[in-house]
C-alpha positions as YAML, in Angstrom:
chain: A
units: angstrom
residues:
- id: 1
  name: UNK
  ca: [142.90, 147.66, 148.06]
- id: 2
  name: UNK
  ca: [144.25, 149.36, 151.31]
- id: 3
  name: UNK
  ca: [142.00, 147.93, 153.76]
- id: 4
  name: UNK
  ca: [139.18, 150.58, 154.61]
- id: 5
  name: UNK
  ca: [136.82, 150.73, 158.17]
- id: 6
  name: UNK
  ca: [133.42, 150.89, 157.59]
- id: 7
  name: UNK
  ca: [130.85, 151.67, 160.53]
- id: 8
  name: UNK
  ca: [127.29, 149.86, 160.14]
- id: 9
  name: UNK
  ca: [124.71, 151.47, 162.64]
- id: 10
  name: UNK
  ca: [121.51, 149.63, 162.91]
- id: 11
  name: UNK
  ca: [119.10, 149.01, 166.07]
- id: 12
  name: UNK
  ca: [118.36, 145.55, 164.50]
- id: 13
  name: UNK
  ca: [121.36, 142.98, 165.28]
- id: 14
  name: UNK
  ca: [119.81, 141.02, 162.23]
- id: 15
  name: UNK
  ca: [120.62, 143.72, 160.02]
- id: 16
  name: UNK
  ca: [124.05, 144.06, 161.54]
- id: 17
  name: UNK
  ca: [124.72, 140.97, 160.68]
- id: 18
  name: UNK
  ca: [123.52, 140.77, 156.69]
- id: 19
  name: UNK
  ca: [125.57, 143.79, 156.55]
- id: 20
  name: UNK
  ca: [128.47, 142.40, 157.58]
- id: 21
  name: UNK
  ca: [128.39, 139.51, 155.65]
- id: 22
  name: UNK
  ca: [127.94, 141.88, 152.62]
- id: 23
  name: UNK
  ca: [131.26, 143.61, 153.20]
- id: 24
  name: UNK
  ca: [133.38, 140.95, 155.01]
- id: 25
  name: UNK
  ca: [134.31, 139.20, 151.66]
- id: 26
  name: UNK
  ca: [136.41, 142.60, 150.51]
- id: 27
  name: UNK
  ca: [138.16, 142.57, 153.86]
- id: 28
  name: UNK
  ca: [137.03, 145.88, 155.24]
- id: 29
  name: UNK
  ca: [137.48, 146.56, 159.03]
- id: 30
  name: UNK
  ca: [134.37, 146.67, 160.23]
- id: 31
  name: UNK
  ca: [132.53, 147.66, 163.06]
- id: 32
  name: UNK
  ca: [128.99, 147.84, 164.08]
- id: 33
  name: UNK
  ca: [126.90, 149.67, 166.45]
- id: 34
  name: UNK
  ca: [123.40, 149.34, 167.46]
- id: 35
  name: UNK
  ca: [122.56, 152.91, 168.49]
- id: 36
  name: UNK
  ca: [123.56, 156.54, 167.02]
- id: 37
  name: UNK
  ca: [125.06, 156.76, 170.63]
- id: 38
  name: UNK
  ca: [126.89, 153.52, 170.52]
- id: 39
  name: UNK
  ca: [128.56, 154.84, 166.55]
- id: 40
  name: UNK
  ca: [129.11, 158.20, 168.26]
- id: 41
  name: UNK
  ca: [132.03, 156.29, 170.94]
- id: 42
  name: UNK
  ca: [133.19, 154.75, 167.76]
- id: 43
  name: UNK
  ca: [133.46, 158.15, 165.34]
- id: 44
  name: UNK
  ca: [135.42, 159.74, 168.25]
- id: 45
  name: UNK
  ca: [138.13, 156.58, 168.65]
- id: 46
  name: UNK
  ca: [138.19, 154.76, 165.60]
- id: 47
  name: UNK
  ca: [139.48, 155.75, 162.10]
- id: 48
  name: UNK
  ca: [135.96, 155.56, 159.94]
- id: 49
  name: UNK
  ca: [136.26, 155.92, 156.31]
- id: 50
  name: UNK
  ca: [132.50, 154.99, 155.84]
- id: 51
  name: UNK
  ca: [129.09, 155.07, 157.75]
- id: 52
  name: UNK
  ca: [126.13, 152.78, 156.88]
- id: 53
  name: UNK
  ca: [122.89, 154.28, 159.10]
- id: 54
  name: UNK
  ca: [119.45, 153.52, 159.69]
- id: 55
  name: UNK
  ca: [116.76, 155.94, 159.45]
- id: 56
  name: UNK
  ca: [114.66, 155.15, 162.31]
- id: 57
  name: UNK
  ca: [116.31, 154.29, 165.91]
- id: 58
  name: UNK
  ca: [115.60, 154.38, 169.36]
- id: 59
  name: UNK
  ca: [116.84, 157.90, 170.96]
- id: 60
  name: UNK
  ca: [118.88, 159.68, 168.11]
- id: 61
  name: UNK
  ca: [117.67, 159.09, 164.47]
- id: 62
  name: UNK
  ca: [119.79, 158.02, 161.87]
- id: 63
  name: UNK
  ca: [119.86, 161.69, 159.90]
- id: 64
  name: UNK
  ca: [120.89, 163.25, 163.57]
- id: 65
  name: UNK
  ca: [123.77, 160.86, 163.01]
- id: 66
  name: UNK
  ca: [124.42, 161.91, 159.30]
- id: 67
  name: UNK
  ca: [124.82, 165.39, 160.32]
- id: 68
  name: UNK
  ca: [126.76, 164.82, 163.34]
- id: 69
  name: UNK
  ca: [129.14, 162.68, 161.42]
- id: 70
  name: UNK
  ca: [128.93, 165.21, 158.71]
- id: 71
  name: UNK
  ca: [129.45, 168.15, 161.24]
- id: 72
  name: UNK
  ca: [132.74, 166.32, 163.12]
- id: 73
  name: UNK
  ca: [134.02, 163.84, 160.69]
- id: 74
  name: UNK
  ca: [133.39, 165.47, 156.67]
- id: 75
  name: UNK
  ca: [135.57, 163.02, 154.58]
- id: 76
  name: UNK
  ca: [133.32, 159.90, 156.18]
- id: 77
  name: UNK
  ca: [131.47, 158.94, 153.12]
- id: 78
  name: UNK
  ca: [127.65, 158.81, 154.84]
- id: 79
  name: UNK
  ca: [124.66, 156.05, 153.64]
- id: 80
  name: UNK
  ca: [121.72, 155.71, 154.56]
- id: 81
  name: UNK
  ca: [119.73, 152.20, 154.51]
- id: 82
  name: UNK
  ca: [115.93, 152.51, 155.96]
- id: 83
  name: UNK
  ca: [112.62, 150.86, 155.97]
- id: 84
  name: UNK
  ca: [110.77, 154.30, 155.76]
- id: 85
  name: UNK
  ca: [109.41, 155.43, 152.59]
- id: 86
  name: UNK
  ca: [108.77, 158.29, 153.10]
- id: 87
  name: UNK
  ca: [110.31, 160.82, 150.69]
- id: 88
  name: UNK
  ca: [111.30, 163.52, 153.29]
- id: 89
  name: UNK
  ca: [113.39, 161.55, 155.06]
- id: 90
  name: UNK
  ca: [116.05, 160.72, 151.83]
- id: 91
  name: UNK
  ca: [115.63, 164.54, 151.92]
- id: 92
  name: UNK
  ca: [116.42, 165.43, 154.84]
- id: 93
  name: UNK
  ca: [119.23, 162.63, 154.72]
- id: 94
  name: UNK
  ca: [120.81, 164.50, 151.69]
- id: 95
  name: UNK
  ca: [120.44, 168.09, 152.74]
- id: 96
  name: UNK
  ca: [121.48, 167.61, 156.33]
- id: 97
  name: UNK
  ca: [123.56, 164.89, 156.28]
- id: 98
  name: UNK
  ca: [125.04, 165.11, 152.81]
- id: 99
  name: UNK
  ca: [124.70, 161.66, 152.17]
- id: 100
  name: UNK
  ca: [126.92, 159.92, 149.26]
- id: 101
  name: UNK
  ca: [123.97, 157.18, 148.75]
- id: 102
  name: UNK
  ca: [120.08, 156.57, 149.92]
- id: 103
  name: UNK
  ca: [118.94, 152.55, 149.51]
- id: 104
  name: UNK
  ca: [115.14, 151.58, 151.27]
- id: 105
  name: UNK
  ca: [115.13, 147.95, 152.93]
- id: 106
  name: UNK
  ca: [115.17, 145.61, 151.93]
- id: 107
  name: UNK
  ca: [117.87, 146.68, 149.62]
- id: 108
  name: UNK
  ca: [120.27, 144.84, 147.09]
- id: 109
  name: UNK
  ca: [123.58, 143.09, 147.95]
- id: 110
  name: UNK
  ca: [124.93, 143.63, 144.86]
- id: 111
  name: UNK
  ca: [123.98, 147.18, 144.68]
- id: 112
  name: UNK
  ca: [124.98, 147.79, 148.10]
- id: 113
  name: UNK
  ca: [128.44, 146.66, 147.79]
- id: 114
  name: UNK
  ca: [129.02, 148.47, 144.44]
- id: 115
  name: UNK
  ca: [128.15, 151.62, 145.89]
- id: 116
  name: UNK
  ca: [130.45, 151.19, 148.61]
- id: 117
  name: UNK
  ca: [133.13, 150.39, 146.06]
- id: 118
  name: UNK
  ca: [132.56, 152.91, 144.07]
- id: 119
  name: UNK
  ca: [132.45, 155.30, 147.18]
- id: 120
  name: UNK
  ca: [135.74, 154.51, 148.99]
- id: 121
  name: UNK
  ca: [137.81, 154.41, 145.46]
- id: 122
  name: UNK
  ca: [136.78, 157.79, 145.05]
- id: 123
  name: UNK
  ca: [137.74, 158.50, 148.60]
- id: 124
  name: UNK
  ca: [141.32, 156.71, 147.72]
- id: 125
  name: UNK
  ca: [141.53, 158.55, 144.63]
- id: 126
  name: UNK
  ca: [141.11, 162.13, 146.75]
- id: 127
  name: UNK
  ca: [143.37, 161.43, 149.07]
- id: 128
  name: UNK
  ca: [146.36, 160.39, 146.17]
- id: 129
  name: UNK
  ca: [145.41, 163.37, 144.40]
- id: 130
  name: UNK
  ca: [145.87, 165.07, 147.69]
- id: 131
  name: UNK
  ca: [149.52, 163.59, 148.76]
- id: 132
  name: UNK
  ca: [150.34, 164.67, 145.11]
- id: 133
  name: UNK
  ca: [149.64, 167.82, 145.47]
- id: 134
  name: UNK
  ca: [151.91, 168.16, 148.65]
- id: 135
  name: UNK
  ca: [154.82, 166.60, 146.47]
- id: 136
  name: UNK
  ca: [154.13, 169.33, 143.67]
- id: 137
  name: UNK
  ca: [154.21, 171.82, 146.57]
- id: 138
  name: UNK
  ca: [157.06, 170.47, 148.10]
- id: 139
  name: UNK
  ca: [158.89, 170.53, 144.46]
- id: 140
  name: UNK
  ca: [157.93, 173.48, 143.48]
- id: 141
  name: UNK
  ca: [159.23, 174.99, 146.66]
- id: 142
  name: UNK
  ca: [162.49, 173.20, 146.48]
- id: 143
  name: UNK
  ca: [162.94, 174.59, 142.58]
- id: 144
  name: UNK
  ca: [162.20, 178.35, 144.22]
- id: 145
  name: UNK
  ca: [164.73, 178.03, 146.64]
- id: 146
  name: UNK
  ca: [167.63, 176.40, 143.86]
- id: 147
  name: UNK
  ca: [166.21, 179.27, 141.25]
- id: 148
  name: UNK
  ca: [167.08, 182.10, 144.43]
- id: 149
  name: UNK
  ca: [170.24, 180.46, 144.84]
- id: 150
  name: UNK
  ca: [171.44, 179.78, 141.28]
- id: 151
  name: UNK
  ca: [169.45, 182.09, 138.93]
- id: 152
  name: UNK
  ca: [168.42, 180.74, 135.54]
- id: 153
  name: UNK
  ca: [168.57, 177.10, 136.61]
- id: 154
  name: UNK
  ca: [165.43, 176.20, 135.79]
- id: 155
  name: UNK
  ca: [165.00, 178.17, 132.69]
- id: 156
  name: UNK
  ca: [168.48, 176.66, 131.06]
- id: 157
  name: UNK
  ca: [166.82, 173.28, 131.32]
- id: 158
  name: UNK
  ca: [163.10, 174.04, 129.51]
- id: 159
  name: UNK
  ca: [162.10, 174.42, 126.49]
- id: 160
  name: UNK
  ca: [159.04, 176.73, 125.24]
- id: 161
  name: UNK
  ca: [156.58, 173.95, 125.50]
- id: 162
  name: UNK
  ca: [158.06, 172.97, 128.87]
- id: 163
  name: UNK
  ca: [160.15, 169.82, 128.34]
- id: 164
  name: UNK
  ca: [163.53, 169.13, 130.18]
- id: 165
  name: UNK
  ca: [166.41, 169.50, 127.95]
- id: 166
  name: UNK
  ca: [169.07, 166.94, 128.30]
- id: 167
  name: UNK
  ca: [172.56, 168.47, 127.00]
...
């Protein structure tokens, strides 16, 4: 696996540090931040493929965050990890801040680090699908341009069903 930066925003230096021990064994670049303001620096000069918030922080909350990141930064897969139960926060974490995944503290290692698997394969497989399509672009285009300057090249070679024929 290409190796993938996730940010982990917490005001608890505890929790930094479980969370890092969760993802360090996959050998993801990660950094940490114990403010929304502190992960804001880091959104603007690092390359972030995912973001692991807390709800509730000191200054700017966790789902300010989510939409900010959401907002500047749209392909950074957003989580959210809090001690508040209350339901209108996961809410108001999913509407605003569009979040890929909602776990309550304490949550599950296991569960944790699937998600996040789960999460940045799906980003990997988006952006293949996405460098493929330039290539099919890019051929298609090419094909144009050989079909303008030699016409009937590229029907000579297909058959009704579309296969190349060799002759």
């Amino acid at each position: 696996m290409s190796q993938f930066s996730i940010l982990l925003v917490d005001d608890s230096r505890c929790i930094l540090k479980a969370l890092s021990r969760v993802f360090k064994p996959d050998g993801y670049n990660i950094h940490t931040a114990e403010s929304a303001n502190d992960a804001f620096v880091i959104l603007k000069n690092e390359q972030i493929d995912l973001l692991i918030t807390d709800e509730n922080m000191p200054g700017v909350s966790g789902n300010e965050l989510l939409k900010w990141a959401q907002e500047h930064f749209p392909d950074i897969i957003r989580i959210m990890i809090t001690g508040i139960t209350d339901i209108g926060v996961a809410q108001n974490a999913i509407n605003s801040g569009r979040i890929y995944k909602f776990f309550n503290k304490p949550w599950d290692d296991f569960e944790l680090l699937l998600a996040v698997r789960q999460a940045l394969y799906q980003k990997r497989l988006k952006e293949e699908n996405e460098q493929l399509k330039l290539t099919i672009d890019s051929q298609t285009e090419l094909l144009r341009k050989l079909e303008n300057e030699h016409p009937g090249i590229t029907s000579k070679n297909v058959n009704q069903d579309g296969a190349w024929i060799i002759e």
